[in-house]
C-alpha positions, 0 to 999 in steps of 0.5 A: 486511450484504450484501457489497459487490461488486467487478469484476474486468477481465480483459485479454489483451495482449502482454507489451511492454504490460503495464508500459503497461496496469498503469500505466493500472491505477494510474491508475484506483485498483484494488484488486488486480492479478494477472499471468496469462500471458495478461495481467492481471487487475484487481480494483475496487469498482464505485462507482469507475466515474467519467469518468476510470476509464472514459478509462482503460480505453478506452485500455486497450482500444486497446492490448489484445487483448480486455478483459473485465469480470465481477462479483465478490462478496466471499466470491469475491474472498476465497476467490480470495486465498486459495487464491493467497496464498503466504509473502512472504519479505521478505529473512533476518529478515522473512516474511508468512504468514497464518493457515492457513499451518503451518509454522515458520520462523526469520525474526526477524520473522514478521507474521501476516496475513489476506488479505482485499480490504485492500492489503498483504500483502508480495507487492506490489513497495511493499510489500515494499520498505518492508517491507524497508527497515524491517526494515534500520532501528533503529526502537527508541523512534521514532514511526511514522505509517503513512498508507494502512495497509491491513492494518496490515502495516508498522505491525505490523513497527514494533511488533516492531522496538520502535517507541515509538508507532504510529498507521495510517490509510486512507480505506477501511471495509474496512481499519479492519476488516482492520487491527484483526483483523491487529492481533489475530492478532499480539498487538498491542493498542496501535495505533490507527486513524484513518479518514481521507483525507490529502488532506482538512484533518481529517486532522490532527485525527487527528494530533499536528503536528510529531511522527513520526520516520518517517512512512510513505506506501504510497498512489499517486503522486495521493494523496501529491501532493495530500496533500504538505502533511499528510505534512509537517505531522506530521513531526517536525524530523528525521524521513523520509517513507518513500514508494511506490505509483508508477513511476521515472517518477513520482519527478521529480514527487513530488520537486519537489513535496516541495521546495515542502515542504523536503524532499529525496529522499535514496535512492530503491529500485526493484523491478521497475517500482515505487519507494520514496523516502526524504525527509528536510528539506533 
């Protein structure tokens, strides 16, 4: 199979307008983000190159100093989070490694991950929140629904903290992919995965209606928007939708759209620019 090819952005800019331009960034759904100290540097597929993606950019281009864009392969883009990926220390009981990283720690909860193209691998800031909001709560005999699981990382600490059932899904091939072989390295055998799109009606085909004690949504601010209505229908009667992938900015958009839905923002986490939500039924 030829490997599929990704761009990469590379952006030049003062520091008072990083927030703006990662803001951008979100809105055109890249793959990655890494912060240089010249600026930033953005990762995509090539097919998400669409009207909208391009206004975007152009607007990055305003308030940039120079914005380049080079093709990158993905043995490329592989072996480039590789040789950047560090341990992702949670907080005292849970860290992120991958394979090739060695050393023995006493973190109760040690998640083995293999850094590919697939999101999550704990060093982003919504990811690391919800990772670290689990590993605070008593997950024990509770169903979990991990919806945009990427590589399968906030499913795998569910099944260490003894969750009862699992089940992940994303959009994209490459994290059906990514997500069985983490399953793998990890020794799990009994979390499924779904291919499908939240947004769409044959989510919940996938789906047991009215089921998932939490029910996990690290995606972006568009999707869960559009898809409000299937994250609630497979909630069971008290249960919590554990939401990021969006800005302080974002919240009071979500949170009127959830109360169409009957559900209440009950906590709210930041980390750096990024929250996380927690919504319970009202």
């Amino acid at each position: 199979m030829a490997h599929q090819l990704y761009n990469s952005i590379h952006i030049r800019l003062k520091k008072h307008a990083i927030d703006i331009c990662s803001m951008l960034l979100d809105n055109m759904n890249v793959d990655g983000i890494q912060e240089e100290e010249w600026g930033l540097i953005a990762y995509f597929k090539q097919n998400k190159i669409n009207e909208d993606f391009q206004i975007s950019l152009d607007k990055i281009r305003a308030i940039a100093e120079s914005v380049e864009i080079q093709e990158v392969p993905n043995e490329n883009w592989n072996q480039l989070w590789e040789s950047n990926y560090d341990i992702a220390i949670i907080n005292e009981r849970t860290i992120i490694k991958a394979p090739f990283h060695k050393k023995n720690f006493q973190h109760i909860y040690q998640i083995i991950i293999n850094p590919q193209m697939a999101f999550g691998t704990g060093h982003h800031e919504t990811t690391h929140m919800l990772l670290d909001i689990l590993s605070s709560m008593e997950l024990k005999d509770l169903k979990i629904a991990d919806i945009g699981c990427g590589t399968g990382v906030l499913s795998i600490l569910a099944h260490l903290k003894q969750a009862k059932e699992i089940i992940g899904s994303d959009y994209d091939p490459l994290c059906q992919t990514s997500f069985h072989e983490n399953m793998q390295l990890n020794n799990i055998t009994n979390i499924p995965f779904f291919l499908s799109d939240v947004t769409n009606p044959s989510f919940l085909e996938n789906f047991k209606k009215d089921s998932y004690d939490i029910v996990l949504a690290n995606i972006n601010r568009n999707i869960i928007l559009n898809g409000i209505h299937n994250l609630e229908a497979i909630c069971a009667r008290k249960s919590c939708i554990l939401s990021s992938g969006y800005y302080l900015k974002d919240v009071a958009i979500i949170e009127t759209a959830m109360s169409k839905f009957g559900l209440e923002n009950a906590e709210t986490f930041m980390r750096g620019n990024w929250c996380a939500n927690r919504f319970v039924r009202a």
